[in-house]
N, C-alpha and C positions, 0 to 999 in steps of 0.2 A: 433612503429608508431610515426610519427611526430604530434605533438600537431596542430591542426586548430588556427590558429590565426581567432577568430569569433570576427566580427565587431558590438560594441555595436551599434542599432541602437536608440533609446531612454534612456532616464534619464541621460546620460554619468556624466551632470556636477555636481550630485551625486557622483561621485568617486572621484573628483578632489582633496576634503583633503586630504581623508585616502588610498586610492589606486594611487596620483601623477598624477599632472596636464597632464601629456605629451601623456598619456591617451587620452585625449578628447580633443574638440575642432577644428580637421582637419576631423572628419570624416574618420580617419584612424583607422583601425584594431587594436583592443587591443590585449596583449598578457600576459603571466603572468609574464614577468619582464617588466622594466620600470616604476617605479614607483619613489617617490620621500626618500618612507625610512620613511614617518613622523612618523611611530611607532616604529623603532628603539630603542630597550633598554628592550620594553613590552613582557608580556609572557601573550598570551590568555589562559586561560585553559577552554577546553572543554570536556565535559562528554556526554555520550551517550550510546546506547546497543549495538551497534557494536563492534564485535569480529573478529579474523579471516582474512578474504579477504574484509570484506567488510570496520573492523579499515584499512587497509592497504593501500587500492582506497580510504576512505575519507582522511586518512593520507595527500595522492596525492594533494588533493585538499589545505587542510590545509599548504602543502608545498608554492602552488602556493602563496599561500595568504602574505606568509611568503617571499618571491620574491619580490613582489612586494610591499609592505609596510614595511619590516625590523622587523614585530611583528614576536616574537617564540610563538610557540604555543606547546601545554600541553595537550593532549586526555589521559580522563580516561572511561576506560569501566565499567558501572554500570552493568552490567548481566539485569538480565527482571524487576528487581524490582529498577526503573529509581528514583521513586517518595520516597521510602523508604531511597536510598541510597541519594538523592538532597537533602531529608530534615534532616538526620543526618549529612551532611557537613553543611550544612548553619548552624544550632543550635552548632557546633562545629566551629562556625568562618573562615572556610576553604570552602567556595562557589566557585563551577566553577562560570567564569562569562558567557561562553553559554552552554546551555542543549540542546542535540537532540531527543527531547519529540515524541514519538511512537504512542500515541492515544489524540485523541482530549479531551474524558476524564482528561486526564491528564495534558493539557496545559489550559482546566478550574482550576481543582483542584489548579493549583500552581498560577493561575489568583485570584481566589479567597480566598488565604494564603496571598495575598498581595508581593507575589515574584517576579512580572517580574514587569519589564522597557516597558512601551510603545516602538514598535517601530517609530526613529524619523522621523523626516520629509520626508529625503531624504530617508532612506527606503522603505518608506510608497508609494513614487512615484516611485521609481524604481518596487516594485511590485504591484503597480496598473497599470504600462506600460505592463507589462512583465509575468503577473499571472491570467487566468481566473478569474471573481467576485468569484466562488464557493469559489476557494483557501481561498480567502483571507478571506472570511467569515467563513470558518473551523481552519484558525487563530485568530479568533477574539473572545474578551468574551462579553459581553454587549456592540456592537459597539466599542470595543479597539481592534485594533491591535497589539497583541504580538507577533504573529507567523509566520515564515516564510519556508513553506513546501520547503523543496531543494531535497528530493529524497520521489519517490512517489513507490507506489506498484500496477499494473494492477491486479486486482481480478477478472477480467469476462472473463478467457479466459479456455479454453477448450482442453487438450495438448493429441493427438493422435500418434498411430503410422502405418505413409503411408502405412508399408509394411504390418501392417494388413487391411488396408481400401483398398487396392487396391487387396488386397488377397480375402476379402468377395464384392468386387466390386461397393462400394460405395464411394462416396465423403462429404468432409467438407459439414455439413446442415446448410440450413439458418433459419431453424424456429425449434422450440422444439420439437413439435410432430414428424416432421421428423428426428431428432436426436433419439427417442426414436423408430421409424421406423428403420432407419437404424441400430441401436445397436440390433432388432432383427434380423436383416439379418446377423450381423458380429457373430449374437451367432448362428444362423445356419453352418456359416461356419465354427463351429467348437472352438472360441473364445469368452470369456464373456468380453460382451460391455465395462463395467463400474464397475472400482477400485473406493472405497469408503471408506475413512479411519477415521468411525465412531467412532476409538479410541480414535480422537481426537478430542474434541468435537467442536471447532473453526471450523473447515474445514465444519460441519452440519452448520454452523451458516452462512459461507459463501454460502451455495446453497439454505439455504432459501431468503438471502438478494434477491441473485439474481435473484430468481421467482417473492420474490414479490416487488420486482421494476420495472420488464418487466409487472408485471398482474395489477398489485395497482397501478404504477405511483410515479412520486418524489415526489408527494403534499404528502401523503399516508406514502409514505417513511418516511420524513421526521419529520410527525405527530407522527408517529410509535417510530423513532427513540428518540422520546424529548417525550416520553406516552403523550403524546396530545392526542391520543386515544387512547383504550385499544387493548389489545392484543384479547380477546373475536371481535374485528370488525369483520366482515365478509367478508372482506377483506383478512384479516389472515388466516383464517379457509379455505379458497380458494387458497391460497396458500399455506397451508400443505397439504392440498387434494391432488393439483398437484405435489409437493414432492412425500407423499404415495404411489404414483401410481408406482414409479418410486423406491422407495424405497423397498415395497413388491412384485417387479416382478421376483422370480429370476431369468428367462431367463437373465434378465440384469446388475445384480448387482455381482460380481464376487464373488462366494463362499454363497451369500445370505448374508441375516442380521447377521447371526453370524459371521463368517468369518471378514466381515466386520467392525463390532464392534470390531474385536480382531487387527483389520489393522492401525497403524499409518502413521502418513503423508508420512513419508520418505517408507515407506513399500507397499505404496498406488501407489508412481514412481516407487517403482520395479518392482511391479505388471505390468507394462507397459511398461516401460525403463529396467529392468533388465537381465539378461541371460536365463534366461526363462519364456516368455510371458503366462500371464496369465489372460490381459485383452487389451482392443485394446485403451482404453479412462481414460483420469482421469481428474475429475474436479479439477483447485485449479488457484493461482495466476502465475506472470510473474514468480516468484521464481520456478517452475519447472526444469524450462529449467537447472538452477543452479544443479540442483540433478541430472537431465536424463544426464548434462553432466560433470560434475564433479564426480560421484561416479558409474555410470555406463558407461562412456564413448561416450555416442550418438553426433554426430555431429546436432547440432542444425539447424532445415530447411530441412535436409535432411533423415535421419531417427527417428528424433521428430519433431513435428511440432503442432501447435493451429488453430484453429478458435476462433471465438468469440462467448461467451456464447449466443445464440440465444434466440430469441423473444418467448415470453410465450402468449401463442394467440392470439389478437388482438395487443397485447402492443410494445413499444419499445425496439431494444435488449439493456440490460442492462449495466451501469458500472460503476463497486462499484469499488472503490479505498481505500488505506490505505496512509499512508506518514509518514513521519519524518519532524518535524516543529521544526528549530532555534529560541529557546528565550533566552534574554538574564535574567541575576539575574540582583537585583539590590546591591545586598550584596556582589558581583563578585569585585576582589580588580580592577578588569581592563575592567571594565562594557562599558566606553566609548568604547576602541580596542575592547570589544567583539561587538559593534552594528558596530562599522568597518569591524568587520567581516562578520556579517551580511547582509552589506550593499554590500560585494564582492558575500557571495553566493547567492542574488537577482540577477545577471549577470547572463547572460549563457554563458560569458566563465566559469565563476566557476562551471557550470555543464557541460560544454565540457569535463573537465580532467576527471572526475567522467567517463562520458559518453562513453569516448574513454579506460579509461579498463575494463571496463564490469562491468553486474552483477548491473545494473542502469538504473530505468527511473526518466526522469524530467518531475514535472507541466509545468515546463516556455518555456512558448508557444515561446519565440524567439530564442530558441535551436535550432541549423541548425539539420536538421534530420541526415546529412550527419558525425553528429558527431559519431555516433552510428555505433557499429563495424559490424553487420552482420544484413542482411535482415531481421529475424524475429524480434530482439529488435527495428529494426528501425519501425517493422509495427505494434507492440504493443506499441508503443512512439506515433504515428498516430493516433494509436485508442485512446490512452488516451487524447492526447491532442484534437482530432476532436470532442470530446464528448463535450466542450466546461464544459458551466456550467450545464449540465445535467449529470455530473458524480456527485456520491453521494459515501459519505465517509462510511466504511463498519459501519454497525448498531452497531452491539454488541462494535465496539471502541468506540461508543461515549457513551453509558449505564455504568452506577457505574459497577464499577470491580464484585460486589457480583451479579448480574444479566447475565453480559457480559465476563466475563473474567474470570471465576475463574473456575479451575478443579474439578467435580464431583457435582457441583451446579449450580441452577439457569437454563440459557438458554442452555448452554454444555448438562446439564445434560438430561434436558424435551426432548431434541432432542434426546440423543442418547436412550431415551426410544421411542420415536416414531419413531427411525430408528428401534428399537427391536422389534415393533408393533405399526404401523402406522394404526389402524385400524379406530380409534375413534379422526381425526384432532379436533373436535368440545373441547374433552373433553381437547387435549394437550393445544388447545390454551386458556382455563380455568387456567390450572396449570402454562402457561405463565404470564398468568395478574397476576397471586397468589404470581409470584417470582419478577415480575415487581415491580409491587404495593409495594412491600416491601422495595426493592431497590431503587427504584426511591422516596418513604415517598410518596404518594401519588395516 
């Protein structure tokens, strides 16, 4: 496909050092060459947890950058432990000078080791043009802007398949209870609604967010998220209610709680996506589509497709997001070209290239929609960005790792017990506050 030459419409005379005068100034369409070269000689090195397809699309990007300013750049893959692998380079005098930080967690933690560079000036206006407030303030630590989200993750989205909704004779719902209506009509017809891959205990973490941000509200959330209030609120306990319900029915839940507890993510799109159906629904983020069509083959839109995770009764439907935030080090031998770099992926053409090979949404609201290759990425692109600043970032990435993030304890864990036995929401959300509390020193 041919690259969209997209026309920056604000901050242009931001790029004029480091991405070349000839850029800006006419109101003419930038492209990813044409630049003046000023980095010439530099080698960015970047680190980050991409592997696979998705080092090879940021690669893409990295190239363009590389066009247009004359810097080479250097990607090193950290695997999942980003913050382990960042801080034995730096204490070894070998600092990348950009990180692709995965959880907000973690671009405090290295805020608060005293490792990153403020983003500067011109940064700072290119993504205050060009980036929902939310964004910016899930890059930010105490009022500093470090961070800069370039590739984001939709988590409220709900990935079915037509040819079994249209076989049990239902369509996409707009509110929960009808979702949970119609999954008992798709299991009359012979199909179990809802794959649920309790094995991994994150995926539990994300269908709580999602209740209780549609039922609690982002003040709620947000409170939640930072134990501003405890996990005992009443609030919580309201929203594992509505989970249980849903968790202990097994006309709906494919195989029941055990089954499911033995189901991992990737096993959880078979169940749906795979050569033999075995349920008609599966909750999880825009990443589905990646699996229903890279490892089982489905044509995305046409025989997989989403809605959006619907409203929990009275409230708004929800959407919890995840991202990837650019900071730079300060110990980085080439910290300046890394905030140049920076300073390119605030543009959406440098998420155009991303955009146009797949397997990519962006924050930045001045992304032509049209960059995005097929109809469904472009309508989860929509939904993320139409949420404005009422999208909230997934809870458990912003919680200390030993609460949020860690296999077989904490928040993984309580859940995948009250996915085993949802009986008593009152007492889970007790053992919540008990792992909280701990976690969070307070």
């Amino acid at each position: 496909m041919m690259r969209r030459r997209t026309t920056l419409l604000t901050g242009c005379t931001a790029l004029v050092l480091a991405l070349g005068a000839t850029a800006c100034g006419s109101g003419e369409p930038v492209s990813a060459g044409g630049g003046d070269k000023a980095l010439g000689g530099q080698t960015v090195t970047v680190a980050g947890v991409w592997s696979g397809s998705e080092q090879k699309n940021f690669q893409k990007v990295l190239d363009a950058f590389t066009e247009k300013t004359g810097a080479k750049t250097q990607f090193v893959s950290t695997g999942d432990n980003v913050s382990t692998v960042v801080g034995s380079k730096i204490e070894g005098g070998n600092a990348p000078d950009v990180v692709m930080v995965p959880q907000v967690g973690v671009l405090k933690q290295f805020a608060d080791n005293d490792w990153l560079k403020p983003l500067d000036e011109k940064v700072r206006s290119t993504v205050g043009t060009n980036f929902a407030k939310v964004w910016q303030n899930y890059g930010s630590v105490d009022g500093t802007l470090y961070g800069l989200y370039f590739k984001a993750a939709h988590k409220s989205t709900v990935w079915y398949s037509p040819e079994a909704f249209e076989q049990a004779g239902v369509t996409p719902p707009k509110t929960y209870e009808a979702m949970l209506k119609d999954g008992r009509t798709i299991s009359d017809s012979g199909l179990a609604p809802f794959s649920v891959a309790g094995q991994d205990g994150w995926t539990l973490t994300d269908w709580f967010e999602n209740v209780y941000l549609s039922q609690a509200g982002p003040e709620k959330y947000d409170a939640l998220a930072a134990h501003e209030i405890k996990w005992t609120d009443p609030t919580v306990v309201d929203a594992l209610t509505t989970l249980g319900k849903l968790f202990k029915d097994k006309q709906l839940v494919a195989g029941g709680q055990k089954e499911a507890l033995n189901t991992d993510f990737p096993g959880s799109v078979e169940k749906v996506f795979g050569p033999k159906a075995e349920a008609a629904m599966v909750y999880e983020g825009d990443f589905v589509a990646g699996v229903a069509k890279d490892q089982f083959g489905r044509t995305i839109g046409t025989d997989a497709n989403f809605f959006p995770f619907p409203p929990v009764g009275g409230g708004e439907a929800p959407v919890v997001s995840g991202g990837d935030a650019a900071v730079v080090l300060k110990d980085g031998k080439n910290s300046e070209a890394g905030m140049a770099l920076l300073e390119y992926l605030a543009t959406p053409e440098a998420a155009a290239v991303w955009a146009e090979a797949g397997g990519f949404l962006s924050p930045n609201k001045k992304l032509d929609l049209s960059s995005y290759g097929d109809d469904v990425t472009r309508a989860t692109a929509e939904s993320l960005i139409g949420a404005g600043d009422s999208v909230r970032f997934d809870m458990s990435d912003q919680a200390p790792a030993a609460f949020g993030g860690t296999k077989g304890t904490g928040e993984w864990k309580i859940l995948q017990d009250f996915l085993r036995d949802p009986s008593d929401p009152a007492k889970t959300a007790a053992e919540l506050e008990d792992a909280a509390a701990k976690a969070y020193g307070n």
